[in-house]
N, C-alpha and C positions, 0 to 999 in steps of 0.2 A: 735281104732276108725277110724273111715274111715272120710279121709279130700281130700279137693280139695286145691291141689297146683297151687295156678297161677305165674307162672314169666313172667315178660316183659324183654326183653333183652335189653341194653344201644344199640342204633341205631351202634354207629360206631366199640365197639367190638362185635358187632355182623357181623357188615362187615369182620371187622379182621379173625371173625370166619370162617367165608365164604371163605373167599382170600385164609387163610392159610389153610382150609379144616378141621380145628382144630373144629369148630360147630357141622357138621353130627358128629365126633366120639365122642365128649362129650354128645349127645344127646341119642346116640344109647350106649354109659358106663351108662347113666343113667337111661336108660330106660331099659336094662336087671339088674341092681341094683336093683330097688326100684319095678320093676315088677308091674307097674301099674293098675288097672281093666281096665284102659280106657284112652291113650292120644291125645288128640288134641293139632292142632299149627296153629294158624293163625294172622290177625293183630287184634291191640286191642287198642287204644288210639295212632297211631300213630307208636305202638311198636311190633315188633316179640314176638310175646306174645305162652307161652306153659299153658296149664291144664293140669293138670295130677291128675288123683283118684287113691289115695294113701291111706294103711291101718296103721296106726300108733301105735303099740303096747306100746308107754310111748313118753311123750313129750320131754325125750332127743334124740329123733331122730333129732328132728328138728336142730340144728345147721349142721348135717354132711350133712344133705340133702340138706339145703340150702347155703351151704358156697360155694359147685364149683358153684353155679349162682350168685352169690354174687360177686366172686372173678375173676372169667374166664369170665362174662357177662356183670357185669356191672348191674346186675338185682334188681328189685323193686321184691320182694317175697310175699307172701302171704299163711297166710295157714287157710281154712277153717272149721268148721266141718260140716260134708254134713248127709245122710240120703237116702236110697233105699227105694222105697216102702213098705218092709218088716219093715224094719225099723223105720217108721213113723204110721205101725200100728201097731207094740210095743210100741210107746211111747203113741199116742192114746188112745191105751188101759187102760193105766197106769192111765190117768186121771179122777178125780172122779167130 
């Protein structure tokens, strides 16, 4: 299933992340991991916030994925279920 993950990062380990350099390489571990269709990074409520469109093959993905932002960030996580065009005239379809 294809989901949108949003994190917002905690303002001051995200400084930490910065300072110590330790943010770019956990962003760029994570982003050749999970292999995204699509991420963006910009601010969000105050917060360094990332999206990333992610395909989820069973919902115990979600703890491994989100535990380094949780843990290394400081992060409010979030995980969506989204829909491509194709995909909403599949489900379109479907309704009678």
């Amino acid at each position: 299933m294809r989901v949108l993950l949003k994190a917002q990062f905690d303002t001051e380990k995200g400084n930490e992340g910065i300072r110590s350099g330790k943010l770019p390489e956990l962003l760029k571990e994570t982003l050749e991991h999970l292999k995204p269709e699509a991420a963006y990074f910009g601010p969000e409520d105050g917060c360094r916030t990332c999206w990333l469109f992610i395909d989820l093959e069973d919902s115990s993905q979600i703890p491994p994925i989100a535990e380094p932002f949780f843990t290394q960030l400081g992060a409010k996580v979030s995980f969506t279920p989204i829909m491509n065009a194709d995909d909403l005239q599949k489900g379109l379809s479907q309704i009678r």
